[in-house]
Biopython code that builds the backbone (N, CA, C, O; Angstrom):
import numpy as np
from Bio.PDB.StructureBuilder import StructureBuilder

atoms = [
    (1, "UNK", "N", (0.815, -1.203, 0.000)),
    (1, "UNK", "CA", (0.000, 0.000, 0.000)),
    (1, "UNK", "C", (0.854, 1.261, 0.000)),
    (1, "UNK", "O", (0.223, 2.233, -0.413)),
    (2, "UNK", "N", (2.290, 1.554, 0.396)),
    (2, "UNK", "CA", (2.852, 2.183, 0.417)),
    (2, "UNK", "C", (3.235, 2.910, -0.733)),
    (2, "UNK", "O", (3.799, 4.004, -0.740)),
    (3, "UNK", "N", (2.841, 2.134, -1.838)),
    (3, "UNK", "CA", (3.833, 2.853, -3.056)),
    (3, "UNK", "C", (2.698, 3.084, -3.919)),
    (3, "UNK", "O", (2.778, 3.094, -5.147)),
    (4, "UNK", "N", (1.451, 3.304, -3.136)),
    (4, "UNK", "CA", (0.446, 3.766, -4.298)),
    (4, "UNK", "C", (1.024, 5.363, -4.704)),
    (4, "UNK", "O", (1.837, 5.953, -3.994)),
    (5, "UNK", "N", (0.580, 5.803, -5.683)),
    (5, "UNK", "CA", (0.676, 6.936, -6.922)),
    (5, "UNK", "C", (-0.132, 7.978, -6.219)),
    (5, "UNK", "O", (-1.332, 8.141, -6.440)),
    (6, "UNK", "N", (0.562, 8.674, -5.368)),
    (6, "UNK", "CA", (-0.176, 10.287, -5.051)),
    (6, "UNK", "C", (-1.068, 10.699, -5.990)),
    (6, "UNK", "O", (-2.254, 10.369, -5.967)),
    (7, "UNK", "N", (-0.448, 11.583, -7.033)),
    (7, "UNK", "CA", (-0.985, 11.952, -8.337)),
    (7, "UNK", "C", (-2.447, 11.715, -8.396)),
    (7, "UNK", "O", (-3.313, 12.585, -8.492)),
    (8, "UNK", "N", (-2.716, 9.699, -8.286)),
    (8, "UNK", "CA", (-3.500, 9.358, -8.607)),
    (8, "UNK", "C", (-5.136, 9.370, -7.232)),
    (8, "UNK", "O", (-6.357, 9.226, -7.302)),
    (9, "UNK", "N", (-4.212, 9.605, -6.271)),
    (9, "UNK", "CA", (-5.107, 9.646, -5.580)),
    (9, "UNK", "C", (-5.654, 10.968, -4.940)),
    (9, "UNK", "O", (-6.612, 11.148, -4.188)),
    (10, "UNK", "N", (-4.998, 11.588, -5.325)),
    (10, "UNK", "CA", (-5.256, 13.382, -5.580)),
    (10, "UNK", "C", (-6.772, 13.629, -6.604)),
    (10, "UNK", "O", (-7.837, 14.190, -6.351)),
    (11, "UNK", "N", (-6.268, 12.937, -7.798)),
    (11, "UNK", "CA", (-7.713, 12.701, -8.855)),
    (11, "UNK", "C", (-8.431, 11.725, -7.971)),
    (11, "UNK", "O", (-9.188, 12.266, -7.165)),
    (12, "UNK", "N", (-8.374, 10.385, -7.928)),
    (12, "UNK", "CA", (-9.364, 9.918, -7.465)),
    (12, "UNK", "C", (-10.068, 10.532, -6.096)),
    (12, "UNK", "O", (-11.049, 9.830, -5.848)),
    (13, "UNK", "N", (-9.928, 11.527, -5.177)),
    (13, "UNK", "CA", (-10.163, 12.543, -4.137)),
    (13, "UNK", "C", (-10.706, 13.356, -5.000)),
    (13, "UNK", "O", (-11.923, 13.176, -5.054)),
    (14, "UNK", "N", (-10.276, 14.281, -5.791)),
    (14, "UNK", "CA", (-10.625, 14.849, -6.657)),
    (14, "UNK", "C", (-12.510, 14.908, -7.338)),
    (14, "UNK", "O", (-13.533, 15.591, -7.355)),
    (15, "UNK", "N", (-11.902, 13.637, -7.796)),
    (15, "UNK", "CA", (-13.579, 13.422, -9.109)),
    (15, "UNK", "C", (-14.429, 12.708, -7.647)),
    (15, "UNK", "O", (-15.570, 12.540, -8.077)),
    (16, "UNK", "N", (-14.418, 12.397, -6.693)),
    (16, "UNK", "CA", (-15.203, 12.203, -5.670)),
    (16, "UNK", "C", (-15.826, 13.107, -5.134)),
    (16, "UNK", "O", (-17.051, 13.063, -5.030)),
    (17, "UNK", "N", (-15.368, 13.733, -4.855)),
    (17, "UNK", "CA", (-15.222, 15.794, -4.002)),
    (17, "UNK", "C", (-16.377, 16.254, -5.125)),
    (17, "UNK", "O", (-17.483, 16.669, -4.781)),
    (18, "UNK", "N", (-16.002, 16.134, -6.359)),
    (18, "UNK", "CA", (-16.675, 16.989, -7.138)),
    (18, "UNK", "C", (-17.931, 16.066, -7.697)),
    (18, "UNK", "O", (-18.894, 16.822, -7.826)),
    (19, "UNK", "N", (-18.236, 14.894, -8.026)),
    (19, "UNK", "CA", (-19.186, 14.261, -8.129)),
    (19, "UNK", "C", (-20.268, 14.456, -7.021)),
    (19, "UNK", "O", (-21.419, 14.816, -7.267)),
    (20, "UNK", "N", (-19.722, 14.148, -5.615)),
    (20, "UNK", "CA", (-20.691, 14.496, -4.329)),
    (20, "UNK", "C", (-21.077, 15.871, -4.490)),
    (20, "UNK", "O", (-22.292, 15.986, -4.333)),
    (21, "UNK", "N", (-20.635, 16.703, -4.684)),
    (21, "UNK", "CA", (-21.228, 18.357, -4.566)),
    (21, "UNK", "C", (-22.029, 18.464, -5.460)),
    (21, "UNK", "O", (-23.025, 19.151, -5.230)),
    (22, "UNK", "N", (-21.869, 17.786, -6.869)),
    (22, "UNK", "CA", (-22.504, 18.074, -7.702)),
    (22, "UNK", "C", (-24.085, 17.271, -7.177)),
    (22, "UNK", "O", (-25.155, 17.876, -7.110)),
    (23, "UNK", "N", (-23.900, 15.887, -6.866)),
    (23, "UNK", "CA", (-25.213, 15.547, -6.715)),
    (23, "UNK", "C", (-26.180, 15.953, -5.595)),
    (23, "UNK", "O", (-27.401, 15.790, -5.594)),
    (24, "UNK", "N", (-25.137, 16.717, -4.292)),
    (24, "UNK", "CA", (-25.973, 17.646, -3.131)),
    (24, "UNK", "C", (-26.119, 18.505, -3.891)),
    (24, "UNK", "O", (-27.346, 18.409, -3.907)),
    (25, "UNK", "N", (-25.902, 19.386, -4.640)),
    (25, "UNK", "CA", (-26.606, 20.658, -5.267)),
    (25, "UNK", "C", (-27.769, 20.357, -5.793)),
    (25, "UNK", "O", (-28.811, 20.998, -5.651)),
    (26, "UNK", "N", (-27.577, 19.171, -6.539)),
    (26, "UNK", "CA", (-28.896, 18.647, -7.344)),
    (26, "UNK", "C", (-29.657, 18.392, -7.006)),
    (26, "UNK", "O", (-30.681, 19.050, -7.194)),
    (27, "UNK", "N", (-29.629, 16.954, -6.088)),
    (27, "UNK", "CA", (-30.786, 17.013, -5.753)),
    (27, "UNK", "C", (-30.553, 16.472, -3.778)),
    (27, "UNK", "O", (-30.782, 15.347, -3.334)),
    (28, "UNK", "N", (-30.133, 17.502, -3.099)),
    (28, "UNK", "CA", (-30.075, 17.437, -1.723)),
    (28, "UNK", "C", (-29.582, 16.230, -1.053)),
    (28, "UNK", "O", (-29.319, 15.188, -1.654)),
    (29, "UNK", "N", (-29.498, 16.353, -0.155)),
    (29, "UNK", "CA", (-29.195, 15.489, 0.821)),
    (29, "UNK", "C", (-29.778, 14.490, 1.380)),
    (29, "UNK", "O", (-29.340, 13.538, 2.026)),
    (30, "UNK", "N", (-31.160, 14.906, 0.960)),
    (30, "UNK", "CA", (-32.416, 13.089, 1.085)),
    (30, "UNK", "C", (-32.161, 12.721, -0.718)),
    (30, "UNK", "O", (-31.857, 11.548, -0.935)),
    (31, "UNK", "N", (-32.210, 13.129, -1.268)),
    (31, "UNK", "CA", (-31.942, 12.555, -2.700)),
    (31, "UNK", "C", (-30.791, 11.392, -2.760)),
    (31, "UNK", "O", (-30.295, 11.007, -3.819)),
    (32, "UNK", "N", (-30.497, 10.972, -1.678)),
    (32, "UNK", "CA", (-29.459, 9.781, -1.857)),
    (32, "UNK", "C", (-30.221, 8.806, -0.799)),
    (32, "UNK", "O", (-29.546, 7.922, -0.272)),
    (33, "UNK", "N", (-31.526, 8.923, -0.483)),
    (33, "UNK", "CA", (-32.276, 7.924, -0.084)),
    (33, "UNK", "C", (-33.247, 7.330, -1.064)),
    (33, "UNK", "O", (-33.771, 6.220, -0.969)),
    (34, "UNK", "N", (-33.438, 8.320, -2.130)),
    (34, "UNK", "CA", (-35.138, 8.036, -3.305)),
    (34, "UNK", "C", (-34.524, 6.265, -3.528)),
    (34, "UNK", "O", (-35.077, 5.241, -3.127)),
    (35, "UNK", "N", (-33.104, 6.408, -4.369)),
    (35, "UNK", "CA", (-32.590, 5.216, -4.466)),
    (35, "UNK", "C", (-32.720, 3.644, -4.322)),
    (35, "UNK", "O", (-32.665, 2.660, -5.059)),
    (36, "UNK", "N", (-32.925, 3.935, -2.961)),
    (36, "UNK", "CA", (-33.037, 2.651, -1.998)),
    (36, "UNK", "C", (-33.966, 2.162, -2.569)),
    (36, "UNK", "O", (-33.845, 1.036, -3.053)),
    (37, "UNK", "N", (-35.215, 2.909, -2.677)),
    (37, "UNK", "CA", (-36.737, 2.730, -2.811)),
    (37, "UNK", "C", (-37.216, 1.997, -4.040)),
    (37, "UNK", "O", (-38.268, 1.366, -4.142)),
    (38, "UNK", "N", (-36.207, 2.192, -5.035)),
    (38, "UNK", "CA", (-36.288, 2.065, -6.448)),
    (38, "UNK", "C", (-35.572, 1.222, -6.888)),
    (38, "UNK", "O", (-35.707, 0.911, -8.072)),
    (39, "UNK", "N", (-34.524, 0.544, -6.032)),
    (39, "UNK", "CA", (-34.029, -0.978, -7.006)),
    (39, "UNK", "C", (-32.804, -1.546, -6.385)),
    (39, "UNK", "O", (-31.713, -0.976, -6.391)),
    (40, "UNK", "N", (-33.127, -3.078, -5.674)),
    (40, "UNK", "CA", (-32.379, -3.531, -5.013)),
    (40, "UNK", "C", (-30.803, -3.304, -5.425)),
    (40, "UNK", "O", (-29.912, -3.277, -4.576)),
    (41, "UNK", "N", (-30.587, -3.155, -6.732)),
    (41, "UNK", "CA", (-29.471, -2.955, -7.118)),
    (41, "UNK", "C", (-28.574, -1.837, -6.323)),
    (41, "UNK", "O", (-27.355, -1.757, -6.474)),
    (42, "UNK", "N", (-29.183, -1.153, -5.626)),
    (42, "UNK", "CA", (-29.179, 0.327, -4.964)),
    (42, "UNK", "C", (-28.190, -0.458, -3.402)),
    (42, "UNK", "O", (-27.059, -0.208, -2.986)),
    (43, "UNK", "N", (-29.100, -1.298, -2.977)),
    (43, "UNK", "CA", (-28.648, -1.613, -1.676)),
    (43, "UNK", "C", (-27.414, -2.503, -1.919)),
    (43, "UNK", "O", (-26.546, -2.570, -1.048)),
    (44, "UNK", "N", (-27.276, -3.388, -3.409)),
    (44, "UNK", "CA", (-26.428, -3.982, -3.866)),
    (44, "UNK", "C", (-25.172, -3.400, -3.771)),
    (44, "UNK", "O", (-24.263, -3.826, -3.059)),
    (45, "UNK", "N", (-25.105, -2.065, -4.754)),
    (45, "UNK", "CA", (-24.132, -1.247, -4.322)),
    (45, "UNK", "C", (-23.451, -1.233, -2.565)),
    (45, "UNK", "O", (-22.347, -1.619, -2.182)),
    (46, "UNK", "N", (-24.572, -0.650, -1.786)),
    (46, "UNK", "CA", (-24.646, -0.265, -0.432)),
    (46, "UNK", "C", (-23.656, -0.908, 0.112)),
    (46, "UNK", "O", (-22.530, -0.540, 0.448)),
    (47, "UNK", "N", (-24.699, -2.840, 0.209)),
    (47, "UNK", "CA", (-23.636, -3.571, 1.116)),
    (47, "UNK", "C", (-21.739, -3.687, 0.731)),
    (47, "UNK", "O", (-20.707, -3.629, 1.399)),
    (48, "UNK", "N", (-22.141, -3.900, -0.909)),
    (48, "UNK", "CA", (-20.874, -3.704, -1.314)),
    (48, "UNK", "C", (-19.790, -2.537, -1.031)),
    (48, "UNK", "O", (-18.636, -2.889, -1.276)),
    (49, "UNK", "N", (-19.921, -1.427, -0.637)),
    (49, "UNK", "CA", (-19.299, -0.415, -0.280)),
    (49, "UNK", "C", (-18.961, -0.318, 1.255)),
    (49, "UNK", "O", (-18.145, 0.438, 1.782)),
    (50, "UNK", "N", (-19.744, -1.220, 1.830)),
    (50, "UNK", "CA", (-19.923, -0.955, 3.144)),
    (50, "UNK", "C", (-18.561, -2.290, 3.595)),
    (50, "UNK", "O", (-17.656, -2.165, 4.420)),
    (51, "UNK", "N", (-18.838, -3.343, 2.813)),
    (51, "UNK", "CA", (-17.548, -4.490, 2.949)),
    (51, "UNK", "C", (-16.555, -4.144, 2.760)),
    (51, "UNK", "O", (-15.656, -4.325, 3.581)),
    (52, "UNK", "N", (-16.371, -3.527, 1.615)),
    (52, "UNK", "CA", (-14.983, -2.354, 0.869)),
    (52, "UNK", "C", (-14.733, -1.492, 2.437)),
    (52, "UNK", "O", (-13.555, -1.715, 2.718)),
    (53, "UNK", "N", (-15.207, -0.825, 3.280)),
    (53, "UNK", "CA", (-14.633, -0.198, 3.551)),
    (53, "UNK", "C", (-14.527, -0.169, 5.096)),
    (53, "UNK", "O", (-14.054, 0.631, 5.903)),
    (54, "UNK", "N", (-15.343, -1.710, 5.208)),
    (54, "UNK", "CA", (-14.581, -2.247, 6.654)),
    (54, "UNK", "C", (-13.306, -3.127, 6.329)),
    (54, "UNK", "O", (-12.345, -3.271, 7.084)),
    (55, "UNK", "N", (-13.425, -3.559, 5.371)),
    (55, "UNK", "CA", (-12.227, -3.937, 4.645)),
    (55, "UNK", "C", (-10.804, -2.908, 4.955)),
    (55, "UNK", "O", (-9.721, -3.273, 5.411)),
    (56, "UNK", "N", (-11.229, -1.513, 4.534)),
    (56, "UNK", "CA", (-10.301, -0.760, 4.058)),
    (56, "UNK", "C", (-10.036, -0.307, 5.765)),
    (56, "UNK", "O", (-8.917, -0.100, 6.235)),
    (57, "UNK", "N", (-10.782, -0.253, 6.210)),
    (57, "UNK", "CA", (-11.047, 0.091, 7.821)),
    (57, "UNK", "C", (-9.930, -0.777, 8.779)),
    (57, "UNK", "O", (-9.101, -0.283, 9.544)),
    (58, "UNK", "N", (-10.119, -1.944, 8.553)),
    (58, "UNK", "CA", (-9.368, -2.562, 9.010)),
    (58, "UNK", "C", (-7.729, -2.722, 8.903)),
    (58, "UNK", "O", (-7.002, -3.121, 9.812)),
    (59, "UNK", "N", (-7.300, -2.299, 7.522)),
    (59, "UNK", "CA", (-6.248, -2.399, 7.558)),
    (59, "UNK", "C", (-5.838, -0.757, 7.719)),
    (59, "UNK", "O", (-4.758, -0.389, 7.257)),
    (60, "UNK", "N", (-6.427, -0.119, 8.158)),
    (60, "UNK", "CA", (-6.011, 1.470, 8.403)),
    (60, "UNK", "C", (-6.306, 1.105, 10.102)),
    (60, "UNK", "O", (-5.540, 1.470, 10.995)),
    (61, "UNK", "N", (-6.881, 0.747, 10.208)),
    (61, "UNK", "CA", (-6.747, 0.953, 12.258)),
    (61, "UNK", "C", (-4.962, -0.519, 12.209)),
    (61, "UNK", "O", (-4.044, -0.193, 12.961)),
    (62, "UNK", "N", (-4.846, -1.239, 11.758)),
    (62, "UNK", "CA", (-4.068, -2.049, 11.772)),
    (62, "UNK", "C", (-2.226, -1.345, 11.463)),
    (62, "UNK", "O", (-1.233, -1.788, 12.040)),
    (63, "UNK", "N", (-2.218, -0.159, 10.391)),
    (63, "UNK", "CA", (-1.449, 0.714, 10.167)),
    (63, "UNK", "C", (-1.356, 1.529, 10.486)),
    (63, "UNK", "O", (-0.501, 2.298, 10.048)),
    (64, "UNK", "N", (-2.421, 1.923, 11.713)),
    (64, "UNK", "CA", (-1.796, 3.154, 12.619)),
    (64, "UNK", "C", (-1.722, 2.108, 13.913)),
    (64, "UNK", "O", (-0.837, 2.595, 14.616)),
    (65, "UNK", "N", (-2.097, 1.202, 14.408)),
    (65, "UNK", "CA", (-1.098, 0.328, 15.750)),
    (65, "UNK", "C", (0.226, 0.401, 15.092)),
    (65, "UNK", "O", (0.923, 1.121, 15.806)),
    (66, "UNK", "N", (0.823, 0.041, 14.184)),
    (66, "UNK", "CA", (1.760, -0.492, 13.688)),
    (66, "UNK", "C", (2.877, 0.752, 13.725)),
    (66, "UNK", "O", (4.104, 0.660, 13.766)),
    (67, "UNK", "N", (2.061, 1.912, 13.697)),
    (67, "UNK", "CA", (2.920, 3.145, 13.297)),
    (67, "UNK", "C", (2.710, 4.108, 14.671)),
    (67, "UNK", "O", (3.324, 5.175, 14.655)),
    (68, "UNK", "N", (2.007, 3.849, 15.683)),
    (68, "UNK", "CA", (2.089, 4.004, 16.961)),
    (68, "UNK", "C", (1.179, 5.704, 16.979)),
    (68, "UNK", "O", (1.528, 6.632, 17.709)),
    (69, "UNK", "N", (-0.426, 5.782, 15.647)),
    (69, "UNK", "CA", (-0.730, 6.685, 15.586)),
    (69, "UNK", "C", (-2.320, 6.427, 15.970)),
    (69, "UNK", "O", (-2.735, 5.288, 15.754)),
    (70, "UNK", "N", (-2.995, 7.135, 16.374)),
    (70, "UNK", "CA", (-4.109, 7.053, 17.035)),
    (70, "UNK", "C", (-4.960, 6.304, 15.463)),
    (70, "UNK", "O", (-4.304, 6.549, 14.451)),
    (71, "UNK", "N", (-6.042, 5.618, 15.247)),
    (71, "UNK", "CA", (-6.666, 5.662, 14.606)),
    (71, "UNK", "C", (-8.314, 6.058, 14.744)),
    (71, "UNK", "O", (-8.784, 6.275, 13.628)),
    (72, "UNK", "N", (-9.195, 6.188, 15.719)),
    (72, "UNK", "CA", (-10.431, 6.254, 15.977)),
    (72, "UNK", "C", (-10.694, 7.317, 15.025)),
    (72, "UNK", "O", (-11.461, 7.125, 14.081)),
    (73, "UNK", "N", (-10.085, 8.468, 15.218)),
    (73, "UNK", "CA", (-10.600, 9.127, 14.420)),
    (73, "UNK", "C", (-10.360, 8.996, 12.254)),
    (73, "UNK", "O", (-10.432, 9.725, 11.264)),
    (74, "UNK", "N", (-10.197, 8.207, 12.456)),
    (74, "UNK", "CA", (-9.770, 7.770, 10.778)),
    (74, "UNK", "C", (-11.393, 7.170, 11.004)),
    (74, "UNK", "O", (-12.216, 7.878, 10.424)),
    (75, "UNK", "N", (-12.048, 5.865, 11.825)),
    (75, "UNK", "CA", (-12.772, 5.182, 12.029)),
    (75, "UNK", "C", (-14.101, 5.972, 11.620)),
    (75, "UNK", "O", (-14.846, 5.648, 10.695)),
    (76, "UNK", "N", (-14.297, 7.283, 12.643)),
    (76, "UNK", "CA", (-15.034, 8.077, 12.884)),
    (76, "UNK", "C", (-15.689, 8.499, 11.774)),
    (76, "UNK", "O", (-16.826, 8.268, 11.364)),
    (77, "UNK", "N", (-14.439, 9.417, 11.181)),
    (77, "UNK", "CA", (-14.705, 10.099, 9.649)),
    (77, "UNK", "C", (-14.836, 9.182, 8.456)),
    (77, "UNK", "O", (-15.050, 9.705, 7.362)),
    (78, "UNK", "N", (-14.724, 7.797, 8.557)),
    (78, "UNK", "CA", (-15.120, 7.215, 7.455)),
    (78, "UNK", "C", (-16.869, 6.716, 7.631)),
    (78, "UNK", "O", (-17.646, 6.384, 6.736)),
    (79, "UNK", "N", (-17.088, 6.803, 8.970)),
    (79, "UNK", "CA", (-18.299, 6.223, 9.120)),
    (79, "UNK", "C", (-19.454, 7.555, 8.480)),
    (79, "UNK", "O", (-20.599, 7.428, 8.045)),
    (80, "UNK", "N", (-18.600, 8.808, 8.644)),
    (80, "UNK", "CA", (-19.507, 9.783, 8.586)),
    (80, "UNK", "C", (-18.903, 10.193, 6.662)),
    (80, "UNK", "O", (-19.847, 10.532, 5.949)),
    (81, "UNK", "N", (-18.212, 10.176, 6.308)),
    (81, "UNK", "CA", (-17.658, 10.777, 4.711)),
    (81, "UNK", "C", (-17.540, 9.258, 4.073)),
    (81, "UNK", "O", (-17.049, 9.389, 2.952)),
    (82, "UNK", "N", (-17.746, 8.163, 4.297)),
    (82, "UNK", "CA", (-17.447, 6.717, 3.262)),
    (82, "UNK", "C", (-16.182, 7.403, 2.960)),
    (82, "UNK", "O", (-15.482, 8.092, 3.702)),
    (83, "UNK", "N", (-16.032, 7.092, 1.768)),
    (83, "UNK", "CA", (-14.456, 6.835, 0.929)),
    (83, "UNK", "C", (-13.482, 8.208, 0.804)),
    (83, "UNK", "O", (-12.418, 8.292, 0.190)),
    (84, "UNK", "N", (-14.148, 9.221, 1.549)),
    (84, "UNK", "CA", (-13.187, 10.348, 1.617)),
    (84, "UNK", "C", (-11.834, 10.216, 2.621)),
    (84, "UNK", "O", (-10.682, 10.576, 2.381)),
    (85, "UNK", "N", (-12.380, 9.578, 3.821)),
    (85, "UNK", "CA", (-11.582, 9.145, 4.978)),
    (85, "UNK", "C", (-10.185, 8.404, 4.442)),
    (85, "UNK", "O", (-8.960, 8.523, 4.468)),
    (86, "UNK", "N", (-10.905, 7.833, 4.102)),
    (86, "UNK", "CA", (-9.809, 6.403, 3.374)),
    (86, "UNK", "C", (-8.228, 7.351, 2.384)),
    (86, "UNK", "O", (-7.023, 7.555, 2.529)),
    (87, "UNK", "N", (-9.222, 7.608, 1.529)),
    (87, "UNK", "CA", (-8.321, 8.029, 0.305)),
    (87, "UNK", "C", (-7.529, 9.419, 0.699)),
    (87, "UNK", "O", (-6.640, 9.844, -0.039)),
    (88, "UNK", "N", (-7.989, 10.251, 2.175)),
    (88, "UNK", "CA", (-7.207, 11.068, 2.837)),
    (88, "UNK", "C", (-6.262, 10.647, 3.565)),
    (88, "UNK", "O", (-5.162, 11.188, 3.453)),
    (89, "UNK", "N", (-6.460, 9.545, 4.519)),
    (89, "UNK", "CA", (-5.361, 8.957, 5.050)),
    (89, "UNK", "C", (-4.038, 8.456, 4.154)),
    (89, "UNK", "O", (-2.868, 8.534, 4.526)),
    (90, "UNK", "N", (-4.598, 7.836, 2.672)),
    (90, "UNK", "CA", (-3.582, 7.663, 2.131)),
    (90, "UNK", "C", (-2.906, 8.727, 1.261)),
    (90, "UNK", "O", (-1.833, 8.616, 0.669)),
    (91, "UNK", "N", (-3.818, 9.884, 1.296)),
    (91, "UNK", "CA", (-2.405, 10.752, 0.427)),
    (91, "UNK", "C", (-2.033, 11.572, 1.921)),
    (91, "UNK", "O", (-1.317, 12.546, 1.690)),
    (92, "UNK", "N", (-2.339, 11.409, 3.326)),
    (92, "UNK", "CA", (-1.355, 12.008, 4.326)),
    (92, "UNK", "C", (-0.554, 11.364, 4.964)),
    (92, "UNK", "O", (0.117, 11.808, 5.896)),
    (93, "UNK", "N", (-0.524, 9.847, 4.387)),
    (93, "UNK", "CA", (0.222, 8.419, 5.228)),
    (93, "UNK", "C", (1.578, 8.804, 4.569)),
    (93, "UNK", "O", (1.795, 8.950, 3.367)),
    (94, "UNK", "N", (2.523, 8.950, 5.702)),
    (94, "UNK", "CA", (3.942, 9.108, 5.303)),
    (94, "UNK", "C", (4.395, 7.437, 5.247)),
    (94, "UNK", "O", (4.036, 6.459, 5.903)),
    (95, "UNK", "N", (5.583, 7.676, 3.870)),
    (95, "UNK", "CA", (5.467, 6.205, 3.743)),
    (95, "UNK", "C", (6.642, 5.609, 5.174)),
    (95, "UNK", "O", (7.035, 6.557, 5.855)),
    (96, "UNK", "N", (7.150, 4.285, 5.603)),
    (96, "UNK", "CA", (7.675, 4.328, 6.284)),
    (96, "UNK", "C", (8.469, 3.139, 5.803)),
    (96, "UNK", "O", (8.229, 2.519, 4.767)),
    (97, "UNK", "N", (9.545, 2.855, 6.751)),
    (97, "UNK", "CA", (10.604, 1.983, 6.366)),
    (97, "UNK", "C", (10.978, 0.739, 7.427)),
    (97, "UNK", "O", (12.060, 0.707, 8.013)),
    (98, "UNK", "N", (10.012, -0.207, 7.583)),
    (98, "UNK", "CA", (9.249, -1.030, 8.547)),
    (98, "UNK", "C", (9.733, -2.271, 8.154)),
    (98, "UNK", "O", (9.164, -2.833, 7.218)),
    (99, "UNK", "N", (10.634, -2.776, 8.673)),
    (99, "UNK", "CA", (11.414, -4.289, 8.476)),
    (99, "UNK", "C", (10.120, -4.929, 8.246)),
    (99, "UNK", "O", (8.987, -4.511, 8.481)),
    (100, "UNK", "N", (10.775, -6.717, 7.420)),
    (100, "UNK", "CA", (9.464, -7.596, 6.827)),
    (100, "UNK", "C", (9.707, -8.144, 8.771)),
    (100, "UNK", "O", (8.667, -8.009, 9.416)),
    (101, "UNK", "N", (10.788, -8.628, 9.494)),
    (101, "UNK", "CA", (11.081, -8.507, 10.575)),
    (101, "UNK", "C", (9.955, -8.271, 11.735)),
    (101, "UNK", "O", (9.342, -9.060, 12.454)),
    (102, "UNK", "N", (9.944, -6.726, 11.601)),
    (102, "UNK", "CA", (8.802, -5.952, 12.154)),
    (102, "UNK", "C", (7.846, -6.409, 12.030)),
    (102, "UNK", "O", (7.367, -6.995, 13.001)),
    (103, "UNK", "N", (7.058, -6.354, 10.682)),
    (103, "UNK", "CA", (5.714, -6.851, 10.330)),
    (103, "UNK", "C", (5.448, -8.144, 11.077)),
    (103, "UNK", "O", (4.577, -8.294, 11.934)),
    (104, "UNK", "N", (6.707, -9.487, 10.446)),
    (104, "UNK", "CA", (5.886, -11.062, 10.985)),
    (104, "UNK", "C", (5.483, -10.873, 12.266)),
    (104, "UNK", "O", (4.377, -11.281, 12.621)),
    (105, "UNK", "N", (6.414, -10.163, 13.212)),
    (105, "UNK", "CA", (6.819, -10.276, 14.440)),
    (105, "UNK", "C", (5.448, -9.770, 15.243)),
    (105, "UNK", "O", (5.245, -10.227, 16.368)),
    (106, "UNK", "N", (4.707, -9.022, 14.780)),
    (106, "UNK", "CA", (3.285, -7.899, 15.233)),
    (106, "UNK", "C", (2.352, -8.692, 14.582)),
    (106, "UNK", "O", (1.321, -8.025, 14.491)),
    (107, "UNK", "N", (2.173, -10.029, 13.974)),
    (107, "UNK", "CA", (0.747, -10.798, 13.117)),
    (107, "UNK", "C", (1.622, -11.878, 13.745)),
    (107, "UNK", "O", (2.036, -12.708, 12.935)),
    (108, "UNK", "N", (2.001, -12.048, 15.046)),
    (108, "UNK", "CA", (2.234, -13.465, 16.003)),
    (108, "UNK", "C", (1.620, -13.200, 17.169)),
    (108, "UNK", "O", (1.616, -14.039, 18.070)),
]
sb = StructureBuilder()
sb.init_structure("model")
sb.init_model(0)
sb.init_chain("A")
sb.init_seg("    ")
for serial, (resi, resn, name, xyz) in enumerate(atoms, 1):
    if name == "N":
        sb.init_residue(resn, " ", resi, " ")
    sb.init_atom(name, np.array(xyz, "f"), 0.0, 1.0, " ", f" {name:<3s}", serial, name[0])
structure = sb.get_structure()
């Protein structure tokens, strides 16, 4: 995870930021409930995003034990922003230089 592409996650932050504003301007902030109402495919998405990002959850509370940095609040703000949390932590995650050593030694 360390050597993902800033750049890229600057855009992918980016076209997120600006997709969400665009669709609160449009059509508000209950307008991301009509959805639900209208086609299981909706909740399909849902659960799927929601696995993705206890998924992603997990290995971000797991990389700040590891790096001796608080995580709750990473926890917090993803529960409340979904995928903004995430993709902020990784363009402010300094990369680090963590023996393979280190790692086995902390998954015993």
């Amino acid at each position: 995870m360390s050597n993902i592409n800033k750049p890229l996650l600057y855009l992918a932050f980016a076209a997120l930021f600006t997709l969400t504003l665009s669709a609160f301007f449009k059509e508000g902030l209950l307008g991301m409930i009509t959805p639900f109402k209208a086609s299981l495919w909706t909740w399909q998405y849902f659960i799927d995003l929601v696995i993705a990002l206890v998924l992603v959850l997990y290995w971000i509370v797991e990389d700040c034990r590891k790096r001796g940095k608080q995580y709750l609040p990473w926890v917090v703000a993803t529960l409340f922003t979904g995928s903004f949390a995430p993709l902020l932590y990784l363009i402010l995650r300094k990369h680090s230089t963590v023996s393979n050593d280190t790692v086995n030694n902390s998954h015993e």
